[in-house]
PyMOL Python script that loads the backbone (N, CA, C, O; Angstrom):
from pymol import cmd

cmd.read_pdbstr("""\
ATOM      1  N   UNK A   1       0.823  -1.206   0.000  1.00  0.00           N
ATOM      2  CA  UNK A   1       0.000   0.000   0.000  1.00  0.00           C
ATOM      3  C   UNK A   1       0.863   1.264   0.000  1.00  0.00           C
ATOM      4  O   UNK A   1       0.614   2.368  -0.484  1.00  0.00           O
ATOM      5  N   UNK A   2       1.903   0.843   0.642  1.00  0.00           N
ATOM      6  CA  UNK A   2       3.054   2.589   0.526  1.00  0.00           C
ATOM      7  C   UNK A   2       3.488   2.857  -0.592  1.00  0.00           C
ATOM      8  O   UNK A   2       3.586   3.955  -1.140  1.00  0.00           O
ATOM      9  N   UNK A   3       3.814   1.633  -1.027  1.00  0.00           N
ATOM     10  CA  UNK A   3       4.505   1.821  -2.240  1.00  0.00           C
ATOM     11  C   UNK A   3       3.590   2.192  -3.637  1.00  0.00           C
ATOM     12  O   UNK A   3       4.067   2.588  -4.701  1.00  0.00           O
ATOM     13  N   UNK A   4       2.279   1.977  -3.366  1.00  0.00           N
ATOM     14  CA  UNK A   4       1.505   2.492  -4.311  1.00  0.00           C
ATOM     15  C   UNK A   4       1.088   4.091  -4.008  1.00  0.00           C
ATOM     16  O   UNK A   4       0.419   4.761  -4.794  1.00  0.00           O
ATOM     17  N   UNK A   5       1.599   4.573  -2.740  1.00  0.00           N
ATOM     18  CA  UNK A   5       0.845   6.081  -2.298  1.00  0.00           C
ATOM     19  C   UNK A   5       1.947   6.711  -3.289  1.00  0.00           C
ATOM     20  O   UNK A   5       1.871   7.565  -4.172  1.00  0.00           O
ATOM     21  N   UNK A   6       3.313   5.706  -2.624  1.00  0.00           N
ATOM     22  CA  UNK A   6       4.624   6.647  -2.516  1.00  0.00           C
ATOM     23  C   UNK A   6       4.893   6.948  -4.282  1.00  0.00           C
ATOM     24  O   UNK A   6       5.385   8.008  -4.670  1.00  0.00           O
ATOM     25  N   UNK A   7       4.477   5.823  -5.237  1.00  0.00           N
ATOM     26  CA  UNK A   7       4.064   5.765  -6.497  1.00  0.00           C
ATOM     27  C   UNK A   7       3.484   7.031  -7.414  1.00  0.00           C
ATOM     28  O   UNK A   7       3.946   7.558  -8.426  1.00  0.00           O
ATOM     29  N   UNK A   8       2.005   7.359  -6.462  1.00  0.00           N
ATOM     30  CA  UNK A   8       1.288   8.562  -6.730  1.00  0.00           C
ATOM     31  C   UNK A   8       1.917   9.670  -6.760  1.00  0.00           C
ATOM     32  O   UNK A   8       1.842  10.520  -7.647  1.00  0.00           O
ATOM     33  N   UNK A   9       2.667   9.709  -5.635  1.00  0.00           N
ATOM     34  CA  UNK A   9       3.300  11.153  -5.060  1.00  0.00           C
ATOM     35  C   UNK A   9       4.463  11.213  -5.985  1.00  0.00           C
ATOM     36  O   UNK A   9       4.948  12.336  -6.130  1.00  0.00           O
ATOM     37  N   UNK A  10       5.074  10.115  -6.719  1.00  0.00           N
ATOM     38  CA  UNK A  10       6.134  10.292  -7.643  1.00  0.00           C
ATOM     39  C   UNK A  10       5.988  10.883  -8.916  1.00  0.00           C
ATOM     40  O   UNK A  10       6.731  11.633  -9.550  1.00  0.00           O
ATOM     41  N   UNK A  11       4.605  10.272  -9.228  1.00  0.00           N
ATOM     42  CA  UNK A  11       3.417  10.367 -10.736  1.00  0.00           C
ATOM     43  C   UNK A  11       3.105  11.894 -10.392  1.00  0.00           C
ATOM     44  O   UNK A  11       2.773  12.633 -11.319  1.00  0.00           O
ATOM     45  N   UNK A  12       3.186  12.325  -9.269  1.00  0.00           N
ATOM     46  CA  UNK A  12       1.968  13.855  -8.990  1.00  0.00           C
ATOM     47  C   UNK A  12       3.341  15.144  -9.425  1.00  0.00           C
ATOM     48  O   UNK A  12       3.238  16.262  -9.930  1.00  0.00           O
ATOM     49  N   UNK A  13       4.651  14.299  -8.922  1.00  0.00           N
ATOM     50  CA  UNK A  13       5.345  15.049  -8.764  1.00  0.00           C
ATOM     51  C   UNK A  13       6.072  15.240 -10.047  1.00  0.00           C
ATOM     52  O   UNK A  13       6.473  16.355 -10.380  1.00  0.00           O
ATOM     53  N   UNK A  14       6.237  14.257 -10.719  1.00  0.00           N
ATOM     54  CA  UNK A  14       6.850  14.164 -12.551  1.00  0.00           C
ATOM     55  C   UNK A  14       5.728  15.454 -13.227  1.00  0.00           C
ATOM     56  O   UNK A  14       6.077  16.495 -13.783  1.00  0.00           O
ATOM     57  N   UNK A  15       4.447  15.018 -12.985  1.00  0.00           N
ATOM     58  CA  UNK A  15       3.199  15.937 -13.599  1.00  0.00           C
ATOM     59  C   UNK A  15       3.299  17.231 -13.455  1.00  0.00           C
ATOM     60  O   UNK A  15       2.963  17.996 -14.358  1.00  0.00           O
ATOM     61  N   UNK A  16       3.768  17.635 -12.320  1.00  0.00           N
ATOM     62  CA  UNK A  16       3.738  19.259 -11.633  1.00  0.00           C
ATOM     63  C   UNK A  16       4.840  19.739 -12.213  1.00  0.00           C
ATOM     64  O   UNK A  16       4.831  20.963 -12.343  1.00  0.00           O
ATOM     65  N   UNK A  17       6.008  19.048 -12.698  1.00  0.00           N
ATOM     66  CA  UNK A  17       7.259  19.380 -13.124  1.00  0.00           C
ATOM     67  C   UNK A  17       7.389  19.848 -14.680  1.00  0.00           C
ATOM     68  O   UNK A  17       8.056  20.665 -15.315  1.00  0.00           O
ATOM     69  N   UNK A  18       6.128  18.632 -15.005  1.00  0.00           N
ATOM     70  CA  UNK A  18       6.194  18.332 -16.284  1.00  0.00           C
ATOM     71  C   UNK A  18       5.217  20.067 -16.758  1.00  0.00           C
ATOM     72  O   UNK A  18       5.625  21.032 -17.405  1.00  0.00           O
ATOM     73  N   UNK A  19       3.924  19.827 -16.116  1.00  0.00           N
ATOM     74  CA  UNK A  19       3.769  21.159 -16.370  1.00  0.00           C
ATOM     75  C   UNK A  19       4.051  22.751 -15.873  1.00  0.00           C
ATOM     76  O   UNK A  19       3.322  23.740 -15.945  1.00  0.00           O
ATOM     77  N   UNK A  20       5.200  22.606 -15.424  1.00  0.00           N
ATOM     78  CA  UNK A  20       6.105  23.950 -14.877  1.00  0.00           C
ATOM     79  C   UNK A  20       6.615  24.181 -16.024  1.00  0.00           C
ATOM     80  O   UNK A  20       6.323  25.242 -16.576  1.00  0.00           O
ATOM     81  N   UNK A  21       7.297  23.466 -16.519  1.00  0.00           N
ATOM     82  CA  UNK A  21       8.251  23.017 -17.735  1.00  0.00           C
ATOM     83  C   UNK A  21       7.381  23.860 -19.036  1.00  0.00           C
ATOM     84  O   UNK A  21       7.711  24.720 -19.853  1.00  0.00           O
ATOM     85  N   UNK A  22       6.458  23.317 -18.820  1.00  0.00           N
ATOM     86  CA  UNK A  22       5.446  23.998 -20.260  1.00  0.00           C
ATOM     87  C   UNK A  22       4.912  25.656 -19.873  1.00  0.00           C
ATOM     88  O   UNK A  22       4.798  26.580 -20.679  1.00  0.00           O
ATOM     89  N   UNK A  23       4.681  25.683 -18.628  1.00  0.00           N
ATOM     90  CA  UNK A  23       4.572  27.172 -18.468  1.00  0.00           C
ATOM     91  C   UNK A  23       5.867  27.943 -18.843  1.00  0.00           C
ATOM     92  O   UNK A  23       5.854  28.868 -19.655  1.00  0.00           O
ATOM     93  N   UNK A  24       6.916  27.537 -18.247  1.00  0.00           N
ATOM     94  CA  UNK A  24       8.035  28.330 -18.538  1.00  0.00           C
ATOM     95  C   UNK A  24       8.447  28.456 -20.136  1.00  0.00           C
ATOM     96  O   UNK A  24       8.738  29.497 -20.725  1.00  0.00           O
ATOM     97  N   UNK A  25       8.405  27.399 -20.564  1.00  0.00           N
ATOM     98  CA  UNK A  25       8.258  27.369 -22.268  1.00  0.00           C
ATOM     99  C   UNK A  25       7.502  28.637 -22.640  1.00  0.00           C
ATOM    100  O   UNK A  25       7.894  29.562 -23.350  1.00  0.00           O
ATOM    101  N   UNK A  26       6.236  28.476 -21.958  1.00  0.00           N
ATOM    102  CA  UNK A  26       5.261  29.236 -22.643  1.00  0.00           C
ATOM    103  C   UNK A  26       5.598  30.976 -22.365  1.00  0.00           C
ATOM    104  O   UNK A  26       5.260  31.856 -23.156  1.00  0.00           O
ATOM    105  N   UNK A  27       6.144  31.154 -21.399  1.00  0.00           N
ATOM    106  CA  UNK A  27       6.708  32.515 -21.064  1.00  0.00           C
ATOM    107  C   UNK A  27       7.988  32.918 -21.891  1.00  0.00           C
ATOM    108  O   UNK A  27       8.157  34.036 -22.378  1.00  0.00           O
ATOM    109  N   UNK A  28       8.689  32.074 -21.968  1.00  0.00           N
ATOM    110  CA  UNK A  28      10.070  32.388 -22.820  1.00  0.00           C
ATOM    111  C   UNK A  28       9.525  32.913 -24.517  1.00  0.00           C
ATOM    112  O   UNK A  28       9.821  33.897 -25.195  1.00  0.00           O
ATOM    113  N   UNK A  29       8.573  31.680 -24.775  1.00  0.00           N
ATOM    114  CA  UNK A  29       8.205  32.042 -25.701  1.00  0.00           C
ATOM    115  C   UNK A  29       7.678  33.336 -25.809  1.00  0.00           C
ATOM    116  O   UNK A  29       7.994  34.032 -26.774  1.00  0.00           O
ATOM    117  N   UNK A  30       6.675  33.877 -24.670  1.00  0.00           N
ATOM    118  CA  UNK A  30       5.800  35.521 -25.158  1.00  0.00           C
ATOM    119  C   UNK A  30       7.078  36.437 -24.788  1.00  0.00           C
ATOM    120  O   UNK A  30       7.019  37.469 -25.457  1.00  0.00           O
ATOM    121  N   UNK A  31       8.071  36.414 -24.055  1.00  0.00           N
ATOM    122  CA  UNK A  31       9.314  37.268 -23.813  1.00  0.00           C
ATOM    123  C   UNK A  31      10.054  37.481 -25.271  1.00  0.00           C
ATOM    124  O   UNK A  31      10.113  38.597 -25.786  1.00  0.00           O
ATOM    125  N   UNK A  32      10.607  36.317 -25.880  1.00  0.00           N
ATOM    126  CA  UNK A  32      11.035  36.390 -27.205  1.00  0.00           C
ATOM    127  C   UNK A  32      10.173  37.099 -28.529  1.00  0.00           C
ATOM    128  O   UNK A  32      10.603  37.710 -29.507  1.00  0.00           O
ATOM    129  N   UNK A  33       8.652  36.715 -28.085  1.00  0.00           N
ATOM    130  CA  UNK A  33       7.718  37.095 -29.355  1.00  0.00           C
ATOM    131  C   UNK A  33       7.589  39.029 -28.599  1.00  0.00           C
ATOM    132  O   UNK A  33       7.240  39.877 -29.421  1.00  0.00           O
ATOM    133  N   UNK A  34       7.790  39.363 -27.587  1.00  0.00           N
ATOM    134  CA  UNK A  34       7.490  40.741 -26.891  1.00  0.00           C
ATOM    135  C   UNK A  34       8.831  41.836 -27.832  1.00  0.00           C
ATOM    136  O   UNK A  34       8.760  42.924 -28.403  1.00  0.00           O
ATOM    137  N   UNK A  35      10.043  40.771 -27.569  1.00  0.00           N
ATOM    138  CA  UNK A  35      11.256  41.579 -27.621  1.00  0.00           C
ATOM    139  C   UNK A  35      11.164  41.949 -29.688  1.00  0.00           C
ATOM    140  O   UNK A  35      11.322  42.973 -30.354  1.00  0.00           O
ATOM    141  N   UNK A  36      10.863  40.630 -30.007  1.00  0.00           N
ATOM    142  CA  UNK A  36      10.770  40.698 -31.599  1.00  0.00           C
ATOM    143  C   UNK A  36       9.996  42.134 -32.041  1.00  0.00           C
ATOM    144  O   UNK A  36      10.612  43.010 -32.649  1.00  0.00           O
ATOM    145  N   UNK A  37       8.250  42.306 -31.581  1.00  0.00           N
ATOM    146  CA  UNK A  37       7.557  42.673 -31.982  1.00  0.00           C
ATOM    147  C   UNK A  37       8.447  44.535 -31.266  1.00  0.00           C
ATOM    148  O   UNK A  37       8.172  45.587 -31.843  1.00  0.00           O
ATOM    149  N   UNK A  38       9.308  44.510 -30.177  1.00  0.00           N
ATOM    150  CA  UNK A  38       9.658  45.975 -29.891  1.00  0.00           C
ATOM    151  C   UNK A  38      10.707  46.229 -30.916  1.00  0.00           C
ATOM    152  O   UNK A  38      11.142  47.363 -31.118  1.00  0.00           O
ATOM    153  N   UNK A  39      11.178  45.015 -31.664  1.00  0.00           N
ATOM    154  CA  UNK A  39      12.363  45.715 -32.455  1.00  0.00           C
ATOM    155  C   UNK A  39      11.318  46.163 -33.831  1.00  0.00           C
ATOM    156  O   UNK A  39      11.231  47.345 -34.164  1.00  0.00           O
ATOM    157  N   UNK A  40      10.542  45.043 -34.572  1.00  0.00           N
ATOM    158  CA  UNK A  40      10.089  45.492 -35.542  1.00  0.00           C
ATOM    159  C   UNK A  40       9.471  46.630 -35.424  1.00  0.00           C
ATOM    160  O   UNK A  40       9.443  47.283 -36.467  1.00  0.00           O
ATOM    161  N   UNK A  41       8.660  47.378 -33.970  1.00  0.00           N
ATOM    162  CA  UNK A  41       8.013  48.418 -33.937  1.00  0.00           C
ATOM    163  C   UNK A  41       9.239  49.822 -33.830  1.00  0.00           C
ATOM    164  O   UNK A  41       9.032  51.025 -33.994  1.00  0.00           O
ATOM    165  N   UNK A  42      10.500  49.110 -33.503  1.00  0.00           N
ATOM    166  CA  UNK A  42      11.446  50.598 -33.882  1.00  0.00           C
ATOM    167  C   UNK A  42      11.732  50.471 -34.747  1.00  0.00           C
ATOM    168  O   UNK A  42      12.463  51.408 -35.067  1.00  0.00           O
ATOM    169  N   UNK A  43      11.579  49.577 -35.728  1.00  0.00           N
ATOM    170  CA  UNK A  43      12.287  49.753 -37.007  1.00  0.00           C
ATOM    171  C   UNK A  43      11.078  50.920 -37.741  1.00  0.00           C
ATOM    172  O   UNK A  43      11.273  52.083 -38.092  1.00  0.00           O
ATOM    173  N   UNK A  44       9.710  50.033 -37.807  1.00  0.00           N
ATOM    174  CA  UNK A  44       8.908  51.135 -38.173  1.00  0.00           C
ATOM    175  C   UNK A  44       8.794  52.531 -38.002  1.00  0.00           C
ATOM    176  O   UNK A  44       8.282  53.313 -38.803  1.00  0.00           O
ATOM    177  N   UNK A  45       9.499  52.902 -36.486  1.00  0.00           N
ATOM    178  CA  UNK A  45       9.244  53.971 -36.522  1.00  0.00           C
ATOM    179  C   UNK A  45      10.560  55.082 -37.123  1.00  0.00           C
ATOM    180  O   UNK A  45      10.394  56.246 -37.487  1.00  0.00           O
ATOM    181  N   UNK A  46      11.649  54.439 -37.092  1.00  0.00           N
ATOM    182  CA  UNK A  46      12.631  54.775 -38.025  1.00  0.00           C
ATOM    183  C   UNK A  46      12.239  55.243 -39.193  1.00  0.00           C
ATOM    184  O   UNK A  46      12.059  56.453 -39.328  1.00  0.00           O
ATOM    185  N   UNK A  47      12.075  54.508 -40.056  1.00  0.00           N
ATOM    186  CA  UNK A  47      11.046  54.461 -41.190  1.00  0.00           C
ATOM    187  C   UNK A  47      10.574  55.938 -41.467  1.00  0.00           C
ATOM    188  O   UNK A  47      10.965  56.801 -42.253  1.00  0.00           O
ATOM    189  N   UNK A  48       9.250  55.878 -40.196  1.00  0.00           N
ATOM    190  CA  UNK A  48       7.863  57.080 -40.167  1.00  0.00           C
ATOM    191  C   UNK A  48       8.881  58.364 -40.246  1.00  0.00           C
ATOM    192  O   UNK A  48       8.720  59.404 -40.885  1.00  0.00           O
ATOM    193  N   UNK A  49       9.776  58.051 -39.560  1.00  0.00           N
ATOM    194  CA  UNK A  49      10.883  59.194 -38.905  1.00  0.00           C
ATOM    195  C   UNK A  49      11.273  59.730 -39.975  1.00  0.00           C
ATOM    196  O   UNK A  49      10.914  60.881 -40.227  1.00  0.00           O
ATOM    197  N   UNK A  50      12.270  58.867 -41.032  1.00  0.00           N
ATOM    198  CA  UNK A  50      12.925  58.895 -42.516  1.00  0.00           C
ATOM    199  C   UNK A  50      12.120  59.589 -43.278  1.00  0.00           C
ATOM    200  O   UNK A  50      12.451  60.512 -44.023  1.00  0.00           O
ATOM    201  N   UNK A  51      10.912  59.103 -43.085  1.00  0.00           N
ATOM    202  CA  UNK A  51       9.842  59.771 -44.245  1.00  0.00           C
ATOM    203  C   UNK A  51       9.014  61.367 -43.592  1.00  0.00           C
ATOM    204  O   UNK A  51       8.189  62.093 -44.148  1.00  0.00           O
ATOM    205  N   UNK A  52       9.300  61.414 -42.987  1.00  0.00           N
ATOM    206  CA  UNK A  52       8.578  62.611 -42.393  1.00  0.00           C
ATOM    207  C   UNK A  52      10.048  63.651 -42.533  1.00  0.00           C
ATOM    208  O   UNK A  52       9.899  64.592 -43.313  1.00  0.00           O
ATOM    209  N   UNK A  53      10.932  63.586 -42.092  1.00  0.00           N
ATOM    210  CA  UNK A  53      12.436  64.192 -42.774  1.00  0.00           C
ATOM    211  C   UNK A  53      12.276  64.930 -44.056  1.00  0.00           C
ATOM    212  O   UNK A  53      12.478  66.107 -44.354  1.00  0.00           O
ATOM    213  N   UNK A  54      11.781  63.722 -44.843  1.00  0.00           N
ATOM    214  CA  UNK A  54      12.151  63.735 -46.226  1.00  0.00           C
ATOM    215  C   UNK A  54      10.756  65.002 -47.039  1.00  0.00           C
ATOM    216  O   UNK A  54      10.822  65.772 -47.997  1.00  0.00           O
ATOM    217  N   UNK A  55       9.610  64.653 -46.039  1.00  0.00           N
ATOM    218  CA  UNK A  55       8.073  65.193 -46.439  1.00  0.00           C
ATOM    219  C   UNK A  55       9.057  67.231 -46.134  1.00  0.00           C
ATOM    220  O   UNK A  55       9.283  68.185 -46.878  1.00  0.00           O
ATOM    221  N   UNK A  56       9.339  66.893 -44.509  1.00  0.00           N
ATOM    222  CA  UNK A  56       9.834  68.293 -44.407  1.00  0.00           C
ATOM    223  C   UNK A  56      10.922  69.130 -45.555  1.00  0.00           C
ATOM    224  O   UNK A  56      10.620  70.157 -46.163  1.00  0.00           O
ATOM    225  N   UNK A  57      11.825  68.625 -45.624  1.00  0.00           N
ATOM    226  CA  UNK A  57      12.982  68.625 -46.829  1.00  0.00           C
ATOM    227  C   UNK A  57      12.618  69.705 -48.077  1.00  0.00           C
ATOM    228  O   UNK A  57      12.933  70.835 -48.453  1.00  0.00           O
ATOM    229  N   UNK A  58      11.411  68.166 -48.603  1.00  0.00           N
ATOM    230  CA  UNK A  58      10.411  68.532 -49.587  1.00  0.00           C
ATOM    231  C   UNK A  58       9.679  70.152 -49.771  1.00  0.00           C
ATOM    232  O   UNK A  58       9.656  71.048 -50.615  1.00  0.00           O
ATOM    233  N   UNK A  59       9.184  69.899 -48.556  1.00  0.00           N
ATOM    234  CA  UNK A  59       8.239  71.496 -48.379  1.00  0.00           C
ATOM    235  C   UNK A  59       9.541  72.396 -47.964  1.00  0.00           C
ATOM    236  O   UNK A  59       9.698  72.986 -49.034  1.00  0.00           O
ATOM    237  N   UNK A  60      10.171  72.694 -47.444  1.00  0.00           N
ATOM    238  CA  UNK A  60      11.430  73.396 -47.009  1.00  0.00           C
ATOM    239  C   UNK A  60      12.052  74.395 -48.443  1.00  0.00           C
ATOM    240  O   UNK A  60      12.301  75.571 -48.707  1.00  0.00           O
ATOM    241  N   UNK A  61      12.099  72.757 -49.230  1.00  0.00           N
ATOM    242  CA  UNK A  61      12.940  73.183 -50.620  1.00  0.00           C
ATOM    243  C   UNK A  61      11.680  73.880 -51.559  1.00  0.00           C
ATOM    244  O   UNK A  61      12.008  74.904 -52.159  1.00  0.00           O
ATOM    245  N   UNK A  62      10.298  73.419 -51.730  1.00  0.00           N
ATOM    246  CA  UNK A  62       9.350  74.162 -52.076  1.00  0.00           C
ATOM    247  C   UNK A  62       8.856  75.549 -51.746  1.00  0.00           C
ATOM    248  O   UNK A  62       8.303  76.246 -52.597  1.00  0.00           O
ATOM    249  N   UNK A  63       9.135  76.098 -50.022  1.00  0.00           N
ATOM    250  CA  UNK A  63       8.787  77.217 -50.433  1.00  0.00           C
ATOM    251  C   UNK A  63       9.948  78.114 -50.228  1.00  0.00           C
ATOM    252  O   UNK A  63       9.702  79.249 -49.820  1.00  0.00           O
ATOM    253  N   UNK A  64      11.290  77.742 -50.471  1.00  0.00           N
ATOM    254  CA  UNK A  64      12.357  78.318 -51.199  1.00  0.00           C
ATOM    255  C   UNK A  64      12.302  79.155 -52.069  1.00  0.00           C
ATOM    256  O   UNK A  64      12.661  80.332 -52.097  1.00  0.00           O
ATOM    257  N   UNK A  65      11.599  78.181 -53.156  1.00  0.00           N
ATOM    258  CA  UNK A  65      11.145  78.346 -54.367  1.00  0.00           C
ATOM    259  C   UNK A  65      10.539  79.448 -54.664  1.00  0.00           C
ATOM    260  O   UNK A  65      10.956  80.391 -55.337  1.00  0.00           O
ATOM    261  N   UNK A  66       9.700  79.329 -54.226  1.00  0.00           N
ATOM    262  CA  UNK A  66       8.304  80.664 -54.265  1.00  0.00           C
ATOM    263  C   UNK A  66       8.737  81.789 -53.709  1.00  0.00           C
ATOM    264  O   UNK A  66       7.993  82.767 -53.636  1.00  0.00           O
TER     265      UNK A  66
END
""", "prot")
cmd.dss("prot")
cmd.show_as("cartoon", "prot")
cmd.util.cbc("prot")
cmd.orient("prot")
């Protein structure tokens, strides 16, 4: 009979491990997908940045002109 409790408590304890294991997976994973999505969002805004430069530039050198 112990050896079937002591059994359970081995089975309960592989299980609890087993799903720690998958939570932590699952966090690494949204940390990695967090860090990705902050670089692609500075790249974009680089970008907005570049082009808004370029919009000013534009009008700058336009009413030069005039």
């Amino acid at each position: 009979m112990r050896d079937s409790n002591n059994n359970d408590r081995e089975s309960h304890k592989v299980r609890k491990i087993e799903k720690e294991k998958w939570l932590l997976l699952g966090l690494v994973a949204m940390v990695i997908g967090a860090i990705v999505l902050g670089a692609m969002a500075h790249s974009e805004g680089q970008v907005a940045r570049g082009a808004l430069e370029q919009i000013q530039r534009s009008l700058s050198d336009a009413v030069e002109q005039l």
